[in-house]
C-alpha positions as CSV (number, residue, x, y, z in Angstrom):
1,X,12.0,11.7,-9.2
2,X,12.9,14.5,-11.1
3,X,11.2,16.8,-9.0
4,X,13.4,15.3,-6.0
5,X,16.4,15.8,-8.2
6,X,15.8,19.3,-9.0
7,X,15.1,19.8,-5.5
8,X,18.1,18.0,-4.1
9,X,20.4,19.9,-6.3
10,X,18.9,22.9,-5.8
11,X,19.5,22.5,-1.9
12,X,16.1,22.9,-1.2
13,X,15.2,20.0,0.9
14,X,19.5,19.4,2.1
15,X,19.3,22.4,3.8
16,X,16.2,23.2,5.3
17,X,14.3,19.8,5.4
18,X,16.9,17.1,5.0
19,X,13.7,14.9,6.4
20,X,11.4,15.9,3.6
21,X,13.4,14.1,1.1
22,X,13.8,11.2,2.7
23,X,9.9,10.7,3.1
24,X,9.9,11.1,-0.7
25,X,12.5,8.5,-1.4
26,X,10.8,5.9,1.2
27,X,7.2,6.8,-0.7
28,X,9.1,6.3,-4.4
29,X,11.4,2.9,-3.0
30,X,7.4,1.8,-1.4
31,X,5.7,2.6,-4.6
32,X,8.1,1.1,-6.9
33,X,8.5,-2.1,-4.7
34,X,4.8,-2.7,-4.8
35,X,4.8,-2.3,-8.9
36,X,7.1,-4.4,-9.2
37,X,5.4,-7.1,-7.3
38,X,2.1,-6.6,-9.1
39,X,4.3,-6.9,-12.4
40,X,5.8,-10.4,-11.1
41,X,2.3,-10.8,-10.2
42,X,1.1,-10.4,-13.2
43,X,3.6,-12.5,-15.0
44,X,2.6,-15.4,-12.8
45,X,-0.9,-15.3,-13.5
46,X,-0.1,-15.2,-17.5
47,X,2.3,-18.3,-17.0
48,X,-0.2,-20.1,-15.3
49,X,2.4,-20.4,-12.0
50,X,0.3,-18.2,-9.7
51,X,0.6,-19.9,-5.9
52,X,-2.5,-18.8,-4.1
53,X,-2.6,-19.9,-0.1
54,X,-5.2,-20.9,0.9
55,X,-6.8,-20.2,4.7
56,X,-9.1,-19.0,7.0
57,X,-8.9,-15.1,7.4
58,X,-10.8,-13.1,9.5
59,X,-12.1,-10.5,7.1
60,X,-13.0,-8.3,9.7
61,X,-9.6,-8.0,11.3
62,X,-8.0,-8.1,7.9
63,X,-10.0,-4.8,6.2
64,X,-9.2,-3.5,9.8
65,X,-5.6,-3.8,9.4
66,X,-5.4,-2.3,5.8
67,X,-7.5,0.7,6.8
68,X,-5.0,1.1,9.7
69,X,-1.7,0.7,8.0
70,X,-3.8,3.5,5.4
71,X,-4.5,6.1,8.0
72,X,-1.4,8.0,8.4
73,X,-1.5,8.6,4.8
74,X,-5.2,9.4,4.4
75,X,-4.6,12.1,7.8
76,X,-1.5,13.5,6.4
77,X,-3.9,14.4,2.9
78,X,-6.3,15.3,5.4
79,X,-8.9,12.8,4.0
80,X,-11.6,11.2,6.4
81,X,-11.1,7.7,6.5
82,X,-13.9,5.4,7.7
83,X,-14.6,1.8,6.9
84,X,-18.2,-0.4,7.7
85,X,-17.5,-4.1,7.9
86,X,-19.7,-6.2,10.6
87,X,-18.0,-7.1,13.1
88,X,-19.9,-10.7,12.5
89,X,-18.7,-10.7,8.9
90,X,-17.1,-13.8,9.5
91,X,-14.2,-16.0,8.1
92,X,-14.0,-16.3,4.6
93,X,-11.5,-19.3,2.9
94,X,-8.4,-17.2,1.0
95,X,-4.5,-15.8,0.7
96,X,-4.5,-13.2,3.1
97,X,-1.8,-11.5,1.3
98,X,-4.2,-10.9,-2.1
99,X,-6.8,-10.1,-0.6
100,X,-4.8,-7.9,1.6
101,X,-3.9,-6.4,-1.8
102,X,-7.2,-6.1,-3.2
103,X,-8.5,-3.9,-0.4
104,X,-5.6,-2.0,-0.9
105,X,-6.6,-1.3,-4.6
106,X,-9.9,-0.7,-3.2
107,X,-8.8,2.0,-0.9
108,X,-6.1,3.5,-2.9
109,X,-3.8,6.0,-1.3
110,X,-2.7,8.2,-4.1
């Protein structure tokens, strides 16, 4: 942030790339949001009052998904993204949204 702030003030971005600071303030408000939501996470799980949901997910479509919603980040680093899941992988019993989150860890985009 203190880069943006320097920047900012410094007219770098106003000026000449008003949209270049914006995509730095949505990736810091994205970035914070999710640490925040691991931290509550993570103060469930200590108080014992973790809620998991429990279902059928397609595990195929779900590491699908993730490595999609990934991809513009990965191409805009230039990095090759590719991902090998059989297609008959099957339905596994889980909450979509951790695991969701646990192939996200997996495939981090920093």
């Amino acid at each position: 942030m203190a880069r943006l702030a320097a920047a900012a003030a410094g007219g770098r971005w106003t000026r000449r790339r008003p949209g270049a600071a914006l995509d730095v303030i949505e990736r810091s408000v994205h970035q914070q949001s999710r640490l925040i939501s691991d931290l509550l996470d993570v103060s469930r799980i200590v108080a014992g009052k973790l809620t998991l949901q429990m279902e059928p997910v397609d595990l195929p479509a779900l590491v699908g998904g993730v490595v999609e919603s990934s991809r513009p980040t990965f191409d805009a680093k230039s990095v090759t993204l590719t991902s090998s899941v059989a297609a008959d992988a099957g339905t596994v019993r889980g909450d979509p949204e951790r695991l969701r989150q646990w192939s996200k860890t997996c495939c981090p985009t920093r």
